[in-house]
C-alpha positions, 0 to 999 in steps of 0.5 A: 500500500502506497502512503503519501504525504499530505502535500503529496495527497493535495496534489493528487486531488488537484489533479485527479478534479483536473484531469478526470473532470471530479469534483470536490464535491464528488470527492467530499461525498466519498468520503463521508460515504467511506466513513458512513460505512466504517461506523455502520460496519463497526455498529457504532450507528445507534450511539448520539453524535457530535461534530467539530467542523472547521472552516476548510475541506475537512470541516466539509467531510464533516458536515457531509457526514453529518448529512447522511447520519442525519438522514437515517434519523439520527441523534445528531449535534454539529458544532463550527469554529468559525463563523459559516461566512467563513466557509467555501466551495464544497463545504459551504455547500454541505453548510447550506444543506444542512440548514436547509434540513433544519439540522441545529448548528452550533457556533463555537463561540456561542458555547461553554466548551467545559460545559459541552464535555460535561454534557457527552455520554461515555456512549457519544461518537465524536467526530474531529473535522477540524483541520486535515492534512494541510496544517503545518503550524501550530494550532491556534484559537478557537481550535486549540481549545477545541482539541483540547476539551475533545481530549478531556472529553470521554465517548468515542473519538474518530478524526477524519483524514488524520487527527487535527493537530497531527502534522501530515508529513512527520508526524508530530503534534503541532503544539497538541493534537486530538487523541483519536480513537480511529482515524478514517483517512481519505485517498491514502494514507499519509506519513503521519498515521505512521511516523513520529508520534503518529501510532500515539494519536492513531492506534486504528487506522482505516482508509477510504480511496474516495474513488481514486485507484493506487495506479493514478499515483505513479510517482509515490516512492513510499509504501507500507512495509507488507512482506511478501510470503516466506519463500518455501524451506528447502526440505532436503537441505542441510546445514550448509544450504540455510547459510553461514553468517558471521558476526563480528561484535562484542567486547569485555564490557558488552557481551550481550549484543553478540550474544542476540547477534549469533543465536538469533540467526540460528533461531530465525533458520540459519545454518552455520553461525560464526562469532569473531569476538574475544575471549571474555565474549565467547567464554560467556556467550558460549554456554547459551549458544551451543549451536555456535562456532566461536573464533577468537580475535586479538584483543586490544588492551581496553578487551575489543578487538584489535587491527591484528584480526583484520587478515582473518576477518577477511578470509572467514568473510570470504566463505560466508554468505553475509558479515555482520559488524558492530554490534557492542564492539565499543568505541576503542579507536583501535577497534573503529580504525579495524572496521574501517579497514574490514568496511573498505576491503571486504566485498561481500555482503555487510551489515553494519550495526551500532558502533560499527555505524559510529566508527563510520562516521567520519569515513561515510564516503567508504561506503560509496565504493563498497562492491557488495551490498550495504545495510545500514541499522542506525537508530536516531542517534546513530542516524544523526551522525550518518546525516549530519542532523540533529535528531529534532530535524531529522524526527520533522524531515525523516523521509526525505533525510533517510532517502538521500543517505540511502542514495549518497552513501548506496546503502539500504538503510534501516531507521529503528524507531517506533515506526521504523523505516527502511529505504533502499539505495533507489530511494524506496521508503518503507514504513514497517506497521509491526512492533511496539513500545516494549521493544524498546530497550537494549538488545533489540537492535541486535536481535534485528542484526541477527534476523536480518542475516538469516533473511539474507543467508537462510532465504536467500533474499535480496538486501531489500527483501531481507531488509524489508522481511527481517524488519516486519518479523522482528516487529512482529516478534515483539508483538507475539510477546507483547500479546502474551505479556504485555509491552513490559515483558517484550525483551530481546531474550523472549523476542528471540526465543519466539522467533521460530513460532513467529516465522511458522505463524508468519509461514501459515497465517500470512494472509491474516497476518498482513491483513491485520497490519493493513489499514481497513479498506472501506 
């Protein structure tokens, strides 16, 4: 599914009333329909209604809804921020209707806002028709007051097209935001429902295409991450046909990381998986990880490995299908000056992870040159170092920033986050729609290393495939955990020892699974 954001959506209803002769109040219509039958097909027709429309075309959506529930004799109450002088095309139009049907239309200002929440059952649907897709400041009087009072309320909250307050193309509350219980997006849905703090203010999300096809938006560069279906386990295969990965990671003080690395791998369908760590690494990763094979580099005094293993290094990369590097290495100077050596030389396969991404940072252009594929598993603080940003630009403009660090330095890069993001050397983004809160704690992201190697070795997908299917069951990992336990029980042990059972419930139930994590079709 492509998502777009809401510069990208007004765009396309520009032109699709343009080239296809649409009008807005062909499009206002959908989408009050779509939304009509989200409430109809999750029976919440029968409960009193109350709409906040603004003064712009989500006001309008609002008010052609109202339209409909009020003909089939509904309670309902419509409440404008502005003065009806105020309003314009389509949604003057729906005004105008309504008041012909002697609907009683309240003025905000005439109104004790207190006094209205006090008034709304805990049974009451509130429709936010605020402002939509095309805010891009922070929210001003009388609206600010409204979303406000909307999110003190009780009831049932549905914004349409994207929840007032929430910016459209990052994702973030624009000074606040309404609290939406569901969110019915109109075309496709945009970058907010799903980045920053999108999932916070957007925990349901469905999607009425108000009569537009995907295949009119053929520009689009940025889909949800739906994996296709795990390609078919070779029944007749041994050890050596399922891959053999090696993980360069850990050090004295970090013998956690390798740890997740190795054994994730084997736990997500790998064959042969290698660990070149030292020897305080192995001697504690070694009685949990029996199935591994453990080589012992050259330590520098610090317990990190050292320049001396750099030859090796390359020889045991040389006859394995994928090299992993970085994880809990730490930040020795001796040891970021062997990456960097193992970076530049090295022609397979790599994927690069935590300190590995920090020793990097000054020697990125390395990466432009690299003759086998790159992935990159950065998380926000590690992503401002490959970006040259700080974190606040990066959470307003992630799209667009990770897209030209794909491109510049020819790598998939993977952004964790709540809503992690992938995007390829190409400039493809994907938003991944699984995982949780729990996941974030340390480890995770060395699990993920670990997955990612067994997509590439095991399955033997492409770097985006891998990317894009290691991402979703990694999510999907913490999910299943999350499902049993809570989001305080996800931790990177438990998301490791589910992995098989998720990869088998991703294998059986793929169709549901990718059903569940799509938003609803109206």
């Amino acid at each position: 599914m492509k998502v777009l954001s809401g510069s990208e959506m007004r765009s396309l209803d520009e032109r699709y009333m343009r080239d296809y002769g649409i009008s807005q109040e062909m499009l206002m219509e959908n989408a009050a329909l779509g939304a009509y039958y989200f409430l109809r097909d999750n029976n919440l027709l029968n409960s009193p209604f109350i709409f906040f429309c603004g003064p712009g075309n989500n006001g309008g959506d609002g008010l052609a809804l109202a339209r409909k529930i009020h003909s089939y004799n509904r309670d309902i109450r419509v409440v404008l921020t502005h003065s009806p002088k105020k309003y314009r095309g389509a949604a003057l139009t729906n005004y105008n209707i309504l008041k012909k049907l002697r609907v009683h239309i309240e003025d905000v200002e005439d109104l004790d806002l207190p006094s209205i929440c006090s008034d709304l059952s805990e049974g009451c649907i509130i429709i936010d028709a605020l402002l939509g897709t095309g805010l891009n400041s922070r929210l001003k009087s009388p609206i600010k007051e409204v979303v406000e009072m909307i999110n003190s309320c009780g009831g049932y909250k549905i914004s349409l097209d994207i929840p007032t307050g929430l910016s459209s193309e990052s994702g973030l509350p624009l000074g606040s935001a309404v609290k939406s219980d569901a969110t019915i997006s109109f075309g496709l849905p945009k970058y907010g429902h799903f980045i920053g703090r999108g999932r916070t203010y957007v925990p349901r999300l469905a999607n009425c295409n108000i009569s537009m096809g995907e295949d009119l938006i053929e520009d689009s560069s940025v889909k949800l991450n739906l994996p296709g279906p795990l390609p078919r386990r070779n029944p007749v295969g041994h050890k050596g046909s399922f891959g053999r990965a090696l993980f360069i990671s850990g050090c004295d003080t970090y013998l956690g990381a390798p740890y997740f690395n190795c054994y994730s791998f084997i736990q997500g369908g790998g064959g042969y998986s290698y660990l070149f760590s030292t020897r305080r690494v192995i001697d504690s990763v070694a009685p949990s990880a029996r199935e591994v094979v453990f080589i012992e580099g050259g330590a520098t005094p610090g317990g990190s490995l050292s320049p001396d293993n750099l030859k090796e290094l390359l020889m045991r990369g040389d006859s394995c299908d994928v090299v992993a590097i970085g994880s809990g290495i730490s930040l020795d100077p001796q040891t970021s000056e062997l990456v960097r050596e193992f970076v530049s030389t090295f022609t397979g396969t790599l994927i690069i992870d935590g300190d590995g991404l920090t020793a990097l940072k000054d020697s990125l252009p390395l990466l432009r040159s690299r003759e086998g594929a790159t992935i990159l598993t950065p998380h926000m603080g590690e992503f401002a170092g490959l970006s040259g940003r700080y974190i606040e630009e990066i959470e307003r403009e992630r799209v667009e920033l990770l897209r030209e660090v794909a491109r510049n330095y020819n790598s998939h890069v993977i952004l964790k986050d709540a809503s992690t993001l992938i995007a390829s050397p190409e400039g493809e983004i994907f938003i991944n729609p699984t995982g949780n809160s729990g996941m974030g704690v340390a480890g995770s992201g060395d699990v993920l290393v670990g997955i990612l190697a067994s997509a590439l070795a095991s399955f033997r997908l492409s770097p985006m495939e891998a990317s894009s299917l290691g991402v979703f069951i990694h999510g999907l990992a913490g999910d299943m955990v999350r499902d049993t336990l809570g989001e305080e029980g996800v931790t990177p042990t438990r998301m490791m020892e589910i992995l098989p059972e998720t990869i088998k419930t991703f294998r059986e139930n793929y169709k549901e699974i990718i059903q569940n994590y799509t938003p609803i079709k109206l």
